[in-house]
N, C-alpha and C positions, 0 to 999 in steps of 0.2 A: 964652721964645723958641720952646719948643718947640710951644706951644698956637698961636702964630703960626702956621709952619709947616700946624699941622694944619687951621688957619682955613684957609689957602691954601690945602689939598687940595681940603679941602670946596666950596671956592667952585671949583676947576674943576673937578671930577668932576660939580658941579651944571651947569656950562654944557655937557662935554660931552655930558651925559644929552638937555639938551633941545636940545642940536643933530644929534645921530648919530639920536637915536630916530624923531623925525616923520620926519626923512629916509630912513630905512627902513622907515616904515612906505608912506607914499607910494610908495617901489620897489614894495614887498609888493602895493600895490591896484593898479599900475601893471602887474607880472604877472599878477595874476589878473583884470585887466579882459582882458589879451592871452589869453589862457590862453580868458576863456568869449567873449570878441567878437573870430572872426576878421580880420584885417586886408583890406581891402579886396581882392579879384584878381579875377580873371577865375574864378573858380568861386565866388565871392560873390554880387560887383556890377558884374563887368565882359560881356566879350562871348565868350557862349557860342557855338561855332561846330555847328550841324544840317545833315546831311545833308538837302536838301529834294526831294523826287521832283521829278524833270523834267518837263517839259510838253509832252506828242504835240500837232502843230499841224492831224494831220490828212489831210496831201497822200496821196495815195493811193499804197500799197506797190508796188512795182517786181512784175510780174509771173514769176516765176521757176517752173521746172520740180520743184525738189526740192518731194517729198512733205513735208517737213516743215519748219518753221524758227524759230527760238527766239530773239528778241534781247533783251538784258536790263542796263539800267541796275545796273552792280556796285555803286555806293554806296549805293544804297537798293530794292537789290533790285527795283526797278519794272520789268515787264516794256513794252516797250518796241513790241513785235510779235509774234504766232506764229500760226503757222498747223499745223494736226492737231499741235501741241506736247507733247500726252498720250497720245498712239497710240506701239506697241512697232514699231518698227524694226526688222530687221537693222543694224550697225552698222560693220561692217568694225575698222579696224586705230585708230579713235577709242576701242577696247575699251581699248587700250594706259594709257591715262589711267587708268581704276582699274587696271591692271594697276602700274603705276608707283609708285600709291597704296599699293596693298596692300605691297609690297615696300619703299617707302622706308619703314616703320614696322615691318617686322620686321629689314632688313638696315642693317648700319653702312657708309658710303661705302667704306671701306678691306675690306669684308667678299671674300674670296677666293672666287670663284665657279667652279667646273670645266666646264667645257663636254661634257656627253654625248651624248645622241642629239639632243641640239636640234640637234646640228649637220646633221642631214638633213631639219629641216623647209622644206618647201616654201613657196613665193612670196616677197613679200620677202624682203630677205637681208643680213646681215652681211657672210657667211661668215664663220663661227665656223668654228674647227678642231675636231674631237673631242678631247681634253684639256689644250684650250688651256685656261688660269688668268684669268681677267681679275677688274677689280674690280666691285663690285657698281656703284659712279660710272659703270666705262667702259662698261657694258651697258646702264645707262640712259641712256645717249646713245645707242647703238647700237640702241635699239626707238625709242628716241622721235624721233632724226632718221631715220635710214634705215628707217624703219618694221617694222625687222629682228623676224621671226618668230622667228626663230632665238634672237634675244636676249629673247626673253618667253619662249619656253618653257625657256631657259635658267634666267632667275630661279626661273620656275616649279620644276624640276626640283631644282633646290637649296634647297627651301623644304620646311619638316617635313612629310612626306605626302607630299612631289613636287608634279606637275602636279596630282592628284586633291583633296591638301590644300591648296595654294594656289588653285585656284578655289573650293574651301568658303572661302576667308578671301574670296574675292571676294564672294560673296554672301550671306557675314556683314556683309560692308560694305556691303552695299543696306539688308541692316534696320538698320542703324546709322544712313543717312543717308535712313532711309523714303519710300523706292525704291519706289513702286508700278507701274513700270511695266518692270523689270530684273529682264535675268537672264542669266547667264552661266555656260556651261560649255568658256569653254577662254580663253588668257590673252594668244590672239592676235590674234582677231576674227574665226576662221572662220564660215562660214555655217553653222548650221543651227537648227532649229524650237526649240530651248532657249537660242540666245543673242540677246538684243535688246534695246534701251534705247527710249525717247522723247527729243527734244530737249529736255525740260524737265528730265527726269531728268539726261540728260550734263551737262547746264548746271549742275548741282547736284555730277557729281564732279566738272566740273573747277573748281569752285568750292572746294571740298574742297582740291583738288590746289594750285590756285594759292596757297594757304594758307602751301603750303611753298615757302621763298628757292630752294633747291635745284634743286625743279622747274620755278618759277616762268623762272630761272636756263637750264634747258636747251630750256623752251621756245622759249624767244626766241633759240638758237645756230641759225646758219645753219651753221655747218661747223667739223668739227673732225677730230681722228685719235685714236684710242684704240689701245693697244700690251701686249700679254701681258706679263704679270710675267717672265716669262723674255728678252722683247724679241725672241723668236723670231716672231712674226706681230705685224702691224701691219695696220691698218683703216682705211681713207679715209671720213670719215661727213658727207653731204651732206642738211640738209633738204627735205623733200621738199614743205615748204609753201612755194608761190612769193611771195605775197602779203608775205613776211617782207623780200623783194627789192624788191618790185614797188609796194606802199603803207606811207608814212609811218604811224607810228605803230604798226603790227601787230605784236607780242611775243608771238605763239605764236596755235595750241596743237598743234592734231594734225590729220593727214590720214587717210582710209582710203577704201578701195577694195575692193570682191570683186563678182562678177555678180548676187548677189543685192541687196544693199544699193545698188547702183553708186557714184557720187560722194559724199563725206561732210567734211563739214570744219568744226571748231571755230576760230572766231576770236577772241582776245584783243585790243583794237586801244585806244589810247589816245591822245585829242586834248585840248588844253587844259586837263588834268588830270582828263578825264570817260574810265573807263575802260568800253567797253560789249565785251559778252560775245554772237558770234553764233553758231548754230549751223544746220548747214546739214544734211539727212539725204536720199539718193534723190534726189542733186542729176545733170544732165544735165552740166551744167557749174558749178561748187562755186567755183572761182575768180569765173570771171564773174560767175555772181551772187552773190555774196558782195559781190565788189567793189561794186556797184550796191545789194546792202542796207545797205554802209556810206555810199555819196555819199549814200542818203535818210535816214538815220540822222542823220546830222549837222547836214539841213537841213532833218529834219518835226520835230527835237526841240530845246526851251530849257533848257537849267539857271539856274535860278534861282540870286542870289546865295546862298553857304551860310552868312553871317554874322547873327545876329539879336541883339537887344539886347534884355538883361527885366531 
């Protein structure tokens, strides 16, 4: 009886062997077929999507007063139009954009900012109190909407070095972002013979710039109120770019003005999912023709579909 028994083990430990075994081995080749031959997707064998440069059709650019002007297809970089686009400018309060730059990568949103003598700097204006507290958040809305002086030399002044060290950070960040034709010594956009950009170059920080949600973010606020940690002073802050009012799809970027530079204006503007980047410098009138470099923009330029199949 008992040698039964054992017959009987034997005979199923024989059929589980040859039932469990191939079938794991099959699993085994079935991993490591998965393992060295990716599964079919769209980064295999499916549809890779390419940014593909756009197509200029030609039609002849809108006549305009600004000395300089810079349009630029943002997905693929493809300049789109310029004129004198590598010559240095004065630049006025468009300085604001690296100044912005610089500050959003050394200071935290919530970072405590004192207000000292920036509160006497002249032209545009906050009004900043002299020891009023704000946050480092509410001061970049206060330069970059109201195109507040006051609020850039604020950052400045609160930054390791003061105003002297934060414009060394400024044009530490021209050879960072190999700046041939920038230069900056002060963080507001005054006139003089050491501070100046090209339209090609601004187009490049605020390329930079738009990088960050943050800024990207305050660009495109038409109006807001910013209020001292203590709630003691409170700020009405109005942009100062019309165009964010006035034409669909425009989300920033910066205005500036001073007698040397005269009219100056970066535009952000987005249709159909084609974001283009202009820039306008020594403009007679920066609105208007702006406006007119975007109606030709839209209709001397094709984007091609961005979907391709290999």
């Amino acid at each position: 009886m008992r040698y039964y028994f054992y017959s009987v083990g034997l005979i199923l430990l024989a059929i589980f062997i040859a039932t469990v075994i191939p079938l794991a081995v099959e699993l085994g080749e079935n991993e490591l077929t998965s393992l060295q031959i990716p599964r079919n997707n769209s980064r295999v064998a499916g549809i890779q999507k390419y940014n593909i440069p756009p197509v200029v059709k030609g039609l002849p650019a809108p006549i305009v007063s600004s000395r300089a002007v810079f349009i630029e297809d943002l997905a693929t970089n493809t300049i789109l139009y310029q004129k004198n686009a590598n010559i240095p400018f004065p630049i006025a309060s468009t300085t604001k954009i690296m100044t912005a730059l610089v500050g959003i990568e050394y200071f935290k949103q919530n970072s405590i900012l004192t207000i000292g003598s920036s509160a006497n700097i002249p032209g545009s204006r906050v009004g900043l109190i002299f020891g009023e507290n704000l946050s480092f958040r509410s001061l970049l809305y206060g330069m970059l909407l109201n195109s507040g002086n006051d609020a850039a030399f604020a950052l400045a002044e609160n930054y390791p070095g003061g105003v002297l060290g934060f414009v060394s950070a400024m044009n530490k960040k021209v050879l960072e972002l190999n700046l041939r034709n920038t230069h900056f010594d002060n963080p507001a956009g005054f006139d003089s013979p050491d501070h100046y950009s090209s339209a090609a170059d601004l187009a490049k920080i605020t390329e930079e710039a738009l990088k960050n949600s943050q800024l990207a973010k305050i660009f495109a606020t038409k109006e807001t109120n910013i209020v001292s940690l203590d709630k003691k002073y409170s700020h009405q802050l109005f942009n100062l770019n019309k165009l964010l009012t006035r034409i669909n799809g425009v989300i920033g970027v910066k205005t500036g003005t001073t007698d040397q530079a005269k009219e100056n204006l970066v535009t952000l503007i987005e249709r159909n999912g084609h974001r283009v980047l202009i820039v306008v410098l020594g403009s007679d009138d920066r609105f208007g023709e702006t406006t007119r470099l975007i109606d030709w923009t839209f209709v001397n330029v094709n984007w091609p579909e961005t979907e391709i199949l290999h």
